[in-house]
N, C-alpha and C positions, 0 to 999 in steps of 0.2 A: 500477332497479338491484337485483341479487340477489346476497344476500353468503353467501357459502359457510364455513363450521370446518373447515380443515384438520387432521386429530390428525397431529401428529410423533411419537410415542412409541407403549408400547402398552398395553395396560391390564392393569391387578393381574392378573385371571382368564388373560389370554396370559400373562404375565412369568411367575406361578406353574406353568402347563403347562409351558412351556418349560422350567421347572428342574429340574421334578419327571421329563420326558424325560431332563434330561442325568442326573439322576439315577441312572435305571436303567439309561444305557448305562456308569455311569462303573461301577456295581455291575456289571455283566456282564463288564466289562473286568477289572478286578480278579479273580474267579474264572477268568477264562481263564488270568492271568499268575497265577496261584497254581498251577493244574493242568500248566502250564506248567514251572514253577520245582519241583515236584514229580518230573515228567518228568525233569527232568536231573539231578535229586539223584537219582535210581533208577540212571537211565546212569551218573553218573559213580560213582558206587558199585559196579556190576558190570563198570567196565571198571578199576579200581581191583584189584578181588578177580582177576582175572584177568591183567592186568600182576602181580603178585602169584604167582599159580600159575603160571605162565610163568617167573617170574623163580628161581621156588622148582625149579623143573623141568632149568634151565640150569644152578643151581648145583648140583644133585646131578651131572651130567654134569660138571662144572668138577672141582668135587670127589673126585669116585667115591664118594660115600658118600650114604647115605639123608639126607633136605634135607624136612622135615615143614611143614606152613602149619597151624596149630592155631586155633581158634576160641578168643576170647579167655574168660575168664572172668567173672561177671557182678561188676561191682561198684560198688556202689552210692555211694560216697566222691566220684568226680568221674567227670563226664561229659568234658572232657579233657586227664586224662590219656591216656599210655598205656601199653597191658595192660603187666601184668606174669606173666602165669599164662595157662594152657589150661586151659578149660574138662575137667574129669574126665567117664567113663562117667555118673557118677551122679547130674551136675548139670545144670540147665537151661542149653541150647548155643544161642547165637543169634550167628549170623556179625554180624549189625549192630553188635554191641559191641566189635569190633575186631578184630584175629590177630596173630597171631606167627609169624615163618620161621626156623628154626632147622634148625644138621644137629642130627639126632637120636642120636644114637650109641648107646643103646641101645633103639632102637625101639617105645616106648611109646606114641610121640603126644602127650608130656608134655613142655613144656621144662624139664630141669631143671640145675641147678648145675653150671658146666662144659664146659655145649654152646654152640657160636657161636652167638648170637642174631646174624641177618642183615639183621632186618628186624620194624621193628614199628607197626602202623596202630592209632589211635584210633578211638573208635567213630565210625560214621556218622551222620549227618542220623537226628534221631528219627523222622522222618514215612517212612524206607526200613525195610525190614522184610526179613533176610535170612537162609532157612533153610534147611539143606539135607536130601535125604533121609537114608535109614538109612545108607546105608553115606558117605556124607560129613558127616554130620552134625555132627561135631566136627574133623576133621581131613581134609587132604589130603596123603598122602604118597608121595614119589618115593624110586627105588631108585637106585642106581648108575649105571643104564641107562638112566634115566629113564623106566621103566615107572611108574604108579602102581600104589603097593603098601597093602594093609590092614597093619596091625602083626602078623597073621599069616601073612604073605607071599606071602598070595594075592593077583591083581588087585584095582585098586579102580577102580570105575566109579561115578559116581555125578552129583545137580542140584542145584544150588544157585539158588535162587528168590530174583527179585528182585524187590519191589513196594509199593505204598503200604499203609503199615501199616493196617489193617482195610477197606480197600476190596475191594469186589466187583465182580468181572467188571469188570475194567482191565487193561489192557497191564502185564506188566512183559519181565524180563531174568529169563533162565537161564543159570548156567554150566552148560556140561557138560563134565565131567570122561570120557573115556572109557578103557578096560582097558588102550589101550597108552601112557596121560599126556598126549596131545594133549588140550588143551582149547580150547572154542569159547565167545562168547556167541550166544544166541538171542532174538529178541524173542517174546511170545508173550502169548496172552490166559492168567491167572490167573483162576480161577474166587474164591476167599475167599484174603484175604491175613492172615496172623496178625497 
């Protein structure tokens, strides 16, 4: 007669491999749902700014009068509220910290005392990063006709750049603003994001 040990379980050395696998797939999964949840704060931030310019674009036609979308001003007091100011020529302009849609009435690209404020957004998700070139850089504004107009009343053309803040070479979102006011988003690869 020959008696056999059957093992039911399994030993310390498997039980620890095993955990140490779920391990790294629970770490891989995690980074995916980060880059993930990164992605949609990007989106929903450039579809945000552009419902936005859109809406700023209808009300100056609603209107007939120039209808401005101003990059908010930076400030440092609380993360949210919301803006109370546009961003000046002279000051650091970052769309991520929020905007203002006001008619402008005397076309500065300033909201000031007096003008309809129409609309005002808090800043975004810190991890979005959103900047525009020179000639949008602080402001987007519409004429009567809904052309966009610079405050000196030439066309304004201009991109607003959407992406994860200091990443390299990743997807983000472009607005584009073009000379006669229609604007689009675009996806697109971002070489360095600020």
């Amino acid at each position: 007669m020959k008696f056999t040990l059957k093992a039911d379980g399994y030993s310390l050395i498997e039980m620890l491999f095993m955990l140490f696998i779920l391990g790294v797939l629970c770490g891989m999964l995690a980074l995916s749902f980060q880059g993930l949840q990164n992605r949609i704060h990007i989106q929903a931030a450039s579809e945000a700014l552009l419902s936005d310019v859109l809406s700023a674009r209808a009300e100056a036609l609603r209107r007939e009068r120039r209808v401005t979308l101003c990059a908010a001003a930076l400030d440092s007091s609380s993360q949210a509220a919301l803006p109370t100011a546009c961003a000046s020529s002279g000051s650091k302009v970052a769309w991520h910290q929020g905007w203002l849609v006001f008619e402008d009435a005397n076309s500065n690209g300033l909201w000031d005392e007096g003008e309809p404020l129409l609309q005002q957004r808090s800043r975004i998700n810190p991890k979005v990063s959103a900047t525009g070139n020179t000639t949008v850089s602080r402001y987007v504004s519409f004429g009567a006709s809904g052309r966009s107009l610079s405050l000196n009343g030439a066309f304004q053309a201009g991109t607003i750049t959407f992406c994860e803040s200091g990443a390299k070479a990743k997807e983000g979102w472009l607005l584009v603003v073009n000379a006669v006011g229609r604007s689009r988003l675009d996806k697109g690869q971002i070489a360095i994001c600020p």
